[in-house]
Every structure is written in structure tokens, then in C-alpha cells.
C-alpha positions as CSV (number, residue, x, y, z in Angstrom):
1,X,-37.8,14.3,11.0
2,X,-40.4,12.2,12.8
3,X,-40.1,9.3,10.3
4,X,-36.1,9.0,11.4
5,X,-35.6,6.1,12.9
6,X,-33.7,6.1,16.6
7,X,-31.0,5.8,17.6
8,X,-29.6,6.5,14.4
9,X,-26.9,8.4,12.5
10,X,-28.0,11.9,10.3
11,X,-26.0,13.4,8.1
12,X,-27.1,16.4,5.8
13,X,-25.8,16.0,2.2
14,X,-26.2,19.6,1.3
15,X,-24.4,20.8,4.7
16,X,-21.6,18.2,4.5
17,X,-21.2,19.2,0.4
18,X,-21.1,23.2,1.2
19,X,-18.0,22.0,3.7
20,X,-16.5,20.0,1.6
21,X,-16.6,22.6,-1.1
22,X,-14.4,25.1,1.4
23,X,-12.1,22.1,1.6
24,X,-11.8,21.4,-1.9
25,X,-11.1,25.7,-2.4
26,X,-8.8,25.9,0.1
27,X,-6.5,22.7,-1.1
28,X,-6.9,24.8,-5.0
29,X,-5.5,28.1,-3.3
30,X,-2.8,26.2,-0.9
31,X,-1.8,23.3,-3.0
32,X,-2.0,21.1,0.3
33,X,-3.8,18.1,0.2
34,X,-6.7,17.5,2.7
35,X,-7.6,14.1,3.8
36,X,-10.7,12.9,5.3
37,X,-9.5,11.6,9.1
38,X,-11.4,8.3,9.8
39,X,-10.9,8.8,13.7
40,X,-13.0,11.7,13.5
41,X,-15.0,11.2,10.2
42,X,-15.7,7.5,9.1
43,X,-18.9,7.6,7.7
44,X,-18.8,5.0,4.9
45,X,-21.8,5.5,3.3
46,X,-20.9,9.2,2.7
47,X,-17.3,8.5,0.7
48,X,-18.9,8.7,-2.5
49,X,-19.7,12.3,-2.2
50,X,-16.4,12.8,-0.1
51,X,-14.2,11.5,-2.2
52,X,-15.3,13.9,-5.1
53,X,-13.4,16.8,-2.8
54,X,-10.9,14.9,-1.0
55,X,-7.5,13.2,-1.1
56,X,-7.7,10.3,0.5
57,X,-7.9,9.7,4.2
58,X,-5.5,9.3,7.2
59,X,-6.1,5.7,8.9
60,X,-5.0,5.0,12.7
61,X,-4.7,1.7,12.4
62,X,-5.0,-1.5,10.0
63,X,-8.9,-1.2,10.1
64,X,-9.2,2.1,9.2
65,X,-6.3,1.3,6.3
66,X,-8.5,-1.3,4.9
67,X,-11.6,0.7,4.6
68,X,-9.9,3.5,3.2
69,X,-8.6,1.3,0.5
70,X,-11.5,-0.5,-0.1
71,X,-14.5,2.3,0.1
72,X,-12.4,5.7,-0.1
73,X,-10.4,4.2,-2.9
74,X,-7.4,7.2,-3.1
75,X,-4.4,7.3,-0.9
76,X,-4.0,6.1,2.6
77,X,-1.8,7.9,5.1
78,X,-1.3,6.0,8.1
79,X,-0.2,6.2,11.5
80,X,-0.5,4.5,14.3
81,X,1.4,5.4,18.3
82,X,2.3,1.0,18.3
83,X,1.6,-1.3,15.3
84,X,1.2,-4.7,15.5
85,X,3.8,-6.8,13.7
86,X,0.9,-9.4,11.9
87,X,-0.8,-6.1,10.9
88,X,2.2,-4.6,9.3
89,X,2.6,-6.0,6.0
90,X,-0.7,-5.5,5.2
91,X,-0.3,-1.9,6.0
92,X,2.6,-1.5,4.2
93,X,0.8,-3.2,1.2
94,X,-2.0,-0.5,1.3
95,X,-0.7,2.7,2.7
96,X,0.5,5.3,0.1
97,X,2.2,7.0,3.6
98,X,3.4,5.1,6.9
99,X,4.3,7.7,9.6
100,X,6.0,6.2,12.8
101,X,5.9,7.2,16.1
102,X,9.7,7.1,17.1
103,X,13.2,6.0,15.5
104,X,13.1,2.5,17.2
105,X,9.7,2.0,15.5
106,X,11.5,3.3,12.3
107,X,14.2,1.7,12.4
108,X,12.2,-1.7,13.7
109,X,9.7,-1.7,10.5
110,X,12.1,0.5,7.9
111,X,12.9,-3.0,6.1
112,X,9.2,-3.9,5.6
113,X,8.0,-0.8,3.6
114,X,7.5,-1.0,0.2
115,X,8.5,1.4,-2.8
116,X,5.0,2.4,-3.1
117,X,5.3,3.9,0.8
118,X,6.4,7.6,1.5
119,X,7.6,7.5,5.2
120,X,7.6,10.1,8.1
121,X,8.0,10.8,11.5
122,X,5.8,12.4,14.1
123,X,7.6,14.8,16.1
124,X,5.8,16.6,19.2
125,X,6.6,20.3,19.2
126,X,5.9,20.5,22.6
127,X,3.2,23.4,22.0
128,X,-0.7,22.7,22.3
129,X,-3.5,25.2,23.8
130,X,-5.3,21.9,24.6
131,X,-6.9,22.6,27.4
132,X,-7.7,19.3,29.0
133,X,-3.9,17.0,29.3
134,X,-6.0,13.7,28.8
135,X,-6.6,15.3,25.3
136,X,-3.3,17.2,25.1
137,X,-0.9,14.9,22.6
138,X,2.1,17.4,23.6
139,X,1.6,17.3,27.5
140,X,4.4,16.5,29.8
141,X,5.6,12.8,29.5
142,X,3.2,12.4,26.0
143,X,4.5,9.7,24.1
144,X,3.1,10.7,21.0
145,X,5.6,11.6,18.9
146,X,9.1,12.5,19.1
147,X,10.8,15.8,21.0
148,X,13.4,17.7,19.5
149,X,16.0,16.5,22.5
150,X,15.0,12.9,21.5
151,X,15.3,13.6,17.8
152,X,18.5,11.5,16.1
153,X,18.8,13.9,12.3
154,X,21.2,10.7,11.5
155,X,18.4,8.6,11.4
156,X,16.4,10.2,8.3
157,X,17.9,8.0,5.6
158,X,14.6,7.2,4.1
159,X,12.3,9.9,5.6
160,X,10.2,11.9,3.7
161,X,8.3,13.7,5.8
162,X,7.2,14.8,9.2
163,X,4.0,14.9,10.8
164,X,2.5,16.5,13.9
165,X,-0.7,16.6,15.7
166,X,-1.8,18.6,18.3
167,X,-5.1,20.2,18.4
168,X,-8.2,19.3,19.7
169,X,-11.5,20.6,17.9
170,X,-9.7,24.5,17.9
171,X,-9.3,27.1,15.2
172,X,-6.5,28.6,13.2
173,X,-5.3,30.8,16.2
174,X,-4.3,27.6,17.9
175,X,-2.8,25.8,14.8
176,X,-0.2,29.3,14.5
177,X,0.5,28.7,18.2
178,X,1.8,25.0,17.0
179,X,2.5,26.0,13.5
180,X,5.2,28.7,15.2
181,X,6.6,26.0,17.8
182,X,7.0,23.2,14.9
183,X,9.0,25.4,13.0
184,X,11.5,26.3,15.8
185,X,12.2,22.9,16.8
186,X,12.1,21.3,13.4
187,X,12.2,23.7,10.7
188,X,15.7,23.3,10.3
189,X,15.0,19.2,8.7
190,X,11.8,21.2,6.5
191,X,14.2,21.7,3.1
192,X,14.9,17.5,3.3
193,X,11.2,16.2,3.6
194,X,8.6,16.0,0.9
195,X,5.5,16.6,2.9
196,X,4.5,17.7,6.0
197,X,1.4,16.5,7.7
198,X,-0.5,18.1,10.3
């Protein structure tokens, strides 16, 4: 350890492997897909080894899109609260799925996507044990994704799936908690999607 250079970045092979191993068990006895999130997780130099377990990786942004494409190399799920109307063809052009953050940014950007995107919605069950509301994607007046008052089901005509997000570095018992609130606001549109994404 003394010969580590500082400041730098360590990251244990063997501990990251024995993770990604769980991962890779739990997407065999599920059938879910698990993506490596570049907000929390974009260790380039590690995707070689990551990608042997993994999906692909969900992208906030253009940047993270393009590094996905170009060192992940397997889909690209993206999502993003605003994009940026120079960024979005290029988005399209690499994104396997584009997720948007309300029907007016659907219904702005639905004539840009390509056949090769899958496209969702991120709805806001209105649920999260987040304890701190600057973290809290589901707090009173969160823009982050849409609420079931505000959701229009004659809008879906080209939506295949819906995504939420609303934990925080928590455990299963909190992902129930959302999990249970998701379904009673939106289970009803579950039968006409393709995927979910949370």
C-alpha cells in the first residue's frame, strides 16, 4: 500500500469481481437485466472486467452515452431530467433506450428517435424513505419524473416502458416501500410496456 501513489483512485479486482458475480446470479435467477450506472460507477479502466457480468450501462447525459458506447461497448440506457437539443441526435444515434422526463419532453423529441431506440417514461411514485429531501427524487415539488395526477395514458403511443428512481444508497426494505407505491399508481399501464427500469 505504501507504493500507491496519492491522491489516487483503488479499486480491488478480486472484491469488485465477487460483486459482480452476485450481480451476474441474480440477473440468471430474475431474468432482469442489470446495468452498470455511470453516475455512480464510471470507472473506465474497470469495464473490461465489468462488462463480462453486465448489460450495459445507464448514461445521464450525452457524455456518459458516448463512453458507454465507446468503452462499455453493450447497450446504453439513457436518461436525462433536460437534454440539450445539439446533444440529441447523437443520443438517439447511440442509445439502445431513451427515457424522458415528462410528456412535453416526449412529445418534443418523439420525432427524433430512431428504430433502434426503446422509449420510456419516468414516473415518480411519490414514495422514497430518503431521508435527506436534497437527495429525495420523490419530495414535494420534485421534478423528476412524472406523478400519477400529471400522467396523460393517451400519450403512450410509442412507449415502451417506464422507469423510476428513488433510492439513495438503501436496501431492499426501501426498494418494497417504492416497489409497493409504483405499483399502485402505475401498475395499471405494467401489461403495455416492455421493460421497467428502476
Amino acid at each position: 500500500m505504501s507504493n500507491i501513489p496519492s491522491p489516487c483512485f483503488v479499486c480491488e479486482e478480486e472484491l469488485l469481481e465477487r460483486n459482480l458475480l452476485i450481480l451476474d446470479r441474480v440477473q440468471k435467477e430474475s431474468g432482469a437485466k442489470i446495468l452498470l450506472a455511470l453516475k455512480g460507477f464510471a470507472l473506465w479502466s474497470s469495464f473490461d472486467l465489468v462488462k463480462q457480468y453486465l448489460q450495459g450501462c445507464c448514461a445521464s447525459g450525452l457524455n456518459e452515452a458516448k463512453l458507454a458506447y465507446e468503452q462499455f461497448g453493450k447497450e446504453v440506457h439513457t436518461y436525462s431530467p433536460a437534454y440539450k437539443d445539439e446533444d440529441f441526435a447523437e443520443i438517439a444515434k447511440i442509445s439502445h433506450h431513451i427515457v424522458f422526463n415528462s410528456f412535453a419532453q416526449w412529445q418534443k423529441y418523439k420525432t427524433k428517435v430512431t428504430f433502434n431506440n426503446s422509449c420510456g417514461l419516468r414516473v415518480n411514485p411519490e414514495y422514497s424513505s430518503v431521508e435527506v429531501d436534497l437527495y429525495n427524487p420523490c419530495g414535494a415539488y420534485s421534478r423528476l419524473g412524472i406523478t400519477r395526477s400529471e400522467f396523460k395514458p393517451e400519450l403512450l403511443e410509442g412507449i415502451e416502458g417506464l422507469h423510476f428512481h428513488a433510492l439513495c444508497e438503501q436496501n431492499v426494505d426501501a426498494l418494497e416501500g417504492v416497489l409497493d407505491a409504483f405499483i399502485e399508481k402505475f401498475g395499471e399501464f405494467i401489461p403495455k410496456m416492455r421493460w421497467i427500469n428502476f
